[in-house]
C-alpha positions in Angstrom: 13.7 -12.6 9.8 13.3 -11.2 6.2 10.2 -8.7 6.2 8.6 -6.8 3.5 7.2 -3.3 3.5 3.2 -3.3 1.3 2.3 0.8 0.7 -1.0 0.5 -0.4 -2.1 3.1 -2.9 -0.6 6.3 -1.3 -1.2 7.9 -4.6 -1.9 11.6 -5.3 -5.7 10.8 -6.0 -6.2 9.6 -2.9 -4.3 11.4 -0.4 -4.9 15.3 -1.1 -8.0 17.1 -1.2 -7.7 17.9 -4.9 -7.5 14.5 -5.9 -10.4 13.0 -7.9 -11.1 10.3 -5.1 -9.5 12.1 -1.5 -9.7 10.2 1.0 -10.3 12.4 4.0 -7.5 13.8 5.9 -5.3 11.3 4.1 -3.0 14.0 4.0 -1.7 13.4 7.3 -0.4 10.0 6.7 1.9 11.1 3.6 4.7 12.1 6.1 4.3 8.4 8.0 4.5 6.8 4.8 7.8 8.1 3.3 9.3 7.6 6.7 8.5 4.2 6.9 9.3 3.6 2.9 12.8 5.6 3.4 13.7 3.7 7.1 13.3 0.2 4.8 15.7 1.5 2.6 18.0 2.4 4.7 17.3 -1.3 6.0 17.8 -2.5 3.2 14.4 -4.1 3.5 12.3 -3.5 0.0 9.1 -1.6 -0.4 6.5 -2.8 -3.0 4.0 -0.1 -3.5 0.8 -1.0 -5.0 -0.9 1.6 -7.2 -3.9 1.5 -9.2 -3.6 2.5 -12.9 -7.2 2.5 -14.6 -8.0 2.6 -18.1 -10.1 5.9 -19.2 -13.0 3.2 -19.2 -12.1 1.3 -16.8 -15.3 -0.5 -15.4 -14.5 0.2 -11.8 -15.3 3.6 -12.7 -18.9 2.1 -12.4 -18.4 1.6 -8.9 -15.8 4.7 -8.0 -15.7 7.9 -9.6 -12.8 8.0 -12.3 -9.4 8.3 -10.4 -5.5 7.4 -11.1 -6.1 6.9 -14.9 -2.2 5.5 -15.9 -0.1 8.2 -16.6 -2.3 11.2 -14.8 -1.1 13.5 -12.2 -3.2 11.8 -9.8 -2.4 8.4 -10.5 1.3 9.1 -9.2 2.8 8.6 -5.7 3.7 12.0 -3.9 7.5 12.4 -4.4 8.2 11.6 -0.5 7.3 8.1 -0.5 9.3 7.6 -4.0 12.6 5.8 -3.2 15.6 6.1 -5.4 16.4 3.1 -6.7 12.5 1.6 -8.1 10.5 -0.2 -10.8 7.5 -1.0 -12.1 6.8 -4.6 -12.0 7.5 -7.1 -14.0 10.4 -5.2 -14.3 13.2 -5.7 -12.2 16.9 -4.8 -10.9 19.3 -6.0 -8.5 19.6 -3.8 -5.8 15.6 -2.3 -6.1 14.9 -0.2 -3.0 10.9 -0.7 -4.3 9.0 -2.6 -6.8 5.7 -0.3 -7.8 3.0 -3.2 -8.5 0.0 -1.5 -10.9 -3.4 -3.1 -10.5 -7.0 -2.1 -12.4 -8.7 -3.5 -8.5 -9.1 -2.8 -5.3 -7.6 -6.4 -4.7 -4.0 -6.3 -4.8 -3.7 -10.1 -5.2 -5.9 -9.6 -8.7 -2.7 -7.5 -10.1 -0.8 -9.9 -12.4 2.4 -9.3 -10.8 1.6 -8.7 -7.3 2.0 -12.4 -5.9 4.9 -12.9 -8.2 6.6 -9.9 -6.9 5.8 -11.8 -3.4 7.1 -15.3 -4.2 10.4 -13.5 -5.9 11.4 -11.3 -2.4 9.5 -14.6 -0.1 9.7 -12.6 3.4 9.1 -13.9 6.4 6.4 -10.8 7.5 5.0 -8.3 6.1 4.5 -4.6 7.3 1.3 -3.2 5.4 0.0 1.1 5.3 -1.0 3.0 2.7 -5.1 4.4 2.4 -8.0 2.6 2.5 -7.7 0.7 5.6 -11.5 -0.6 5.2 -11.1 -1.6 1.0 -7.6 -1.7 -0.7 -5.5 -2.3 2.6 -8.2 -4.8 4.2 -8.5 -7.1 1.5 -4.3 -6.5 0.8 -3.5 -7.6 4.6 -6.7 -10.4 4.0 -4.3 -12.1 0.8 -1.2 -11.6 3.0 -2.9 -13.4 5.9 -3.8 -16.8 4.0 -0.3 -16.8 2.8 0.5 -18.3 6.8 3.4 -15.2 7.4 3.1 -12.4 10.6 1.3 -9.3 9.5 1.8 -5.8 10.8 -0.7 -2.9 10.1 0.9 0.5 10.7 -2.0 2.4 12.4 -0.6 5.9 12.1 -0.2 5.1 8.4 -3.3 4.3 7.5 -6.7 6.1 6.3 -10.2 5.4 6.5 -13.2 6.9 4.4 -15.3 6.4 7.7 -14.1 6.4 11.3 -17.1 3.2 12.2 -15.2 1.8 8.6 -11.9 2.0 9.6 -12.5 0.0 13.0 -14.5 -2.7 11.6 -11.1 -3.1 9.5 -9.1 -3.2 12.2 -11.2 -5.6 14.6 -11.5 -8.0 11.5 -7.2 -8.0 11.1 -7.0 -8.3 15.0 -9.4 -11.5 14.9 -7.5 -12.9 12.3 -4.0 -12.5 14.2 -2.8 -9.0 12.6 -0.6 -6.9 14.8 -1.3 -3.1 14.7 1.4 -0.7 15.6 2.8 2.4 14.6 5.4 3.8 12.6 7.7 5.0 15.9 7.2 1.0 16.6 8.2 -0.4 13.5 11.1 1.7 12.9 12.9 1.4 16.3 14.0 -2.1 16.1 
């Protein structure tokens, strides 16, 4: 069974406490995150890692304060959960460890390439992390769930801005036939 790896938005904004929009203790998950991106590619499984890249006026900043403007310090990944061999979508490459999807949304299915990036690898499952479980990752796994294909969440590679957040997330993905595991999980097969 084919499966694809989906790190949501494990960018520097939002996983270190001088990023412009940290997601609390987020930190901790970097280390999950680059193991499970660097087990794939030694799996040869691929990686697409969604990030947002926002416009200096980008209207979400009306909602959010301003965070991951393209081509800032905080709008790159942290250098651990980089894999060697990766573009930028639409771009592409035979032999691409990961394929880094930009979007302006919280909704990863709004990015223009996202679901053509999906139809192009056409997995059988999907293995989702990345930070926030309750926004970007819900509404990710949400897209991924219509699409009729096994889901896994990786609970010790997510974050949540609340704690009550976060497991409202989670019961909503179980009811709708998400598995949650960990990384150790995941990886041992």
């Amino acid at each position: 069974m084919s499966t694809l790896f989906i790190d949501v938005d494990s960018q520097l904004d939002f996983v270190y406490p001088a990023g412009a929009l940290y997601v609390p203790a987020a930190e901790r998950i970097v280390p999950a995150i680059a193991h499970l991106n660097r087990y794939a590619a030694a799996h040869g499984i691929p990686v697409v890692s969604t990030t947002d890249a926002h416009a200096e006026n980008d209207p979400e900043f009306a909602t959010w304060p301003k965070h991951c403007v393209a081509g800032t310090l905080g709008q790159r990944k942290p250098e651990a959960t980089l894999l060697d061999r990766r573009v930028v979508a639409p771009h592409w490459a035979e032999g691409v460890q990961q394929i880094i999807v930009e979007k302006q949304t919280v909704d990863a299915f709004q990015a223009r390439d996202f679901l053509p990036v999906l139809d192009r690898l056409n997995p059988a499952r999907f293995v989702v992390y990345g930070v926030v479980t309750e926004i970007c990752v819900l509404l990710a796994v949400r897209g991924l769930v219509k699409l009729g294909k096994p889901v896994t969440v990786v609970a010790d590679a997510i974050e949540s801005l609340t704690a009550e957040a976060g497991r409202a997330a989670l019961d909503e993905m179980r009811a709708a036939g998400v598995t949650i595991s960990t990384a150790g999980r995941v990886t041992s097969n």
